[in-house]
N, C-alpha and C positions, 0 to 999 in steps of 0.2 A: 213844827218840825223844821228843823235847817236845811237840808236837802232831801233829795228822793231817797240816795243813798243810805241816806240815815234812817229814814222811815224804812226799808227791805229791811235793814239789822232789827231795829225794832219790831216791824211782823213777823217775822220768821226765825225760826229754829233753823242751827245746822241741816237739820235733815230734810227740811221743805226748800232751805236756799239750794242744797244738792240736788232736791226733784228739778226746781225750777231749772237749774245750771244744765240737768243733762238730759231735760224731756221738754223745757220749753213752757210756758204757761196756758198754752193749749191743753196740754197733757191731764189742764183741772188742777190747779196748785190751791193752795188753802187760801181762806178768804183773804177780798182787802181788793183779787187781781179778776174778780170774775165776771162782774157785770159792766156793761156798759157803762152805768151810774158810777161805778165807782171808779174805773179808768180814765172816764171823763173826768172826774173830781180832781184826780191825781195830775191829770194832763194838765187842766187851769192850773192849778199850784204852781208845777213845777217844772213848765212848757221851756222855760229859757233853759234850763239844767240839760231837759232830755235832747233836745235840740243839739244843742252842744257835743253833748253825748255819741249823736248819731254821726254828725260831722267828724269828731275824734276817729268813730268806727271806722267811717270812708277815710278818713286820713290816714289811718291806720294797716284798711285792705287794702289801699288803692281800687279801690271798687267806686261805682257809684252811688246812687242812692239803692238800700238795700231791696229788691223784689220785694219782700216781707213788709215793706212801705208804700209801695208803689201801686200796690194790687189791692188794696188798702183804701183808697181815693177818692171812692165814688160816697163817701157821707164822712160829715164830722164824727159821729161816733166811730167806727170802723176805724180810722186815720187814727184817731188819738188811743183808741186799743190798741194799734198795731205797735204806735209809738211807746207807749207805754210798758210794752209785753217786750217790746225788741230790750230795752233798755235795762227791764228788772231782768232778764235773760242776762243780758252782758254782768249787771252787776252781783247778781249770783254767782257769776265764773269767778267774779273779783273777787265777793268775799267767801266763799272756801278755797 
């Protein structure tokens, strides 16, 4: 897969990137975003991308690093879900 990006269009259907866009991947989105194992997997891959991504965000908000990260911290797995869920969140809004 060539980006994160790419891989969301490829898992999901309009109607699951919609859940994800307006409930968050909390909310229990369709596989691929739910276990630890698997956001981890997704974080190695494609850590420089989401990074990027988040930075864009705060360039974006003027905010700084999102709560939703920050609260996050205390274990790699935790951290790289958050990063992960923040990012497929954002690019859900993107692609509908």
């Amino acid at each position: 897969m060539s980006n994160f990006k790419q891989w969301m269009q490829d898992q999901y259907d309009r109607d699951e990137l919609k859940e994800i866009a307006e409930h968050g991947c909390a909310s229990g989105c369709a596989g691929g975003l739910i276990y630890y194992s698997e956001t981890s997997a997704i974080y190695d891959e494609y850590a420089d991308e989401l990074h990027e991504k988040v930075v864009e965000f705060m360039s974006m908000t003027g905010e700084g690093m999102p709560e939703y990260i920050t609260k996050n911290f205390d274990s790699a797995n935790t951290f790289k879900n958050a990063m992960v869920w923040l990012v497929a969140e954002i690019y859900a809004q993107e692609l509908i």
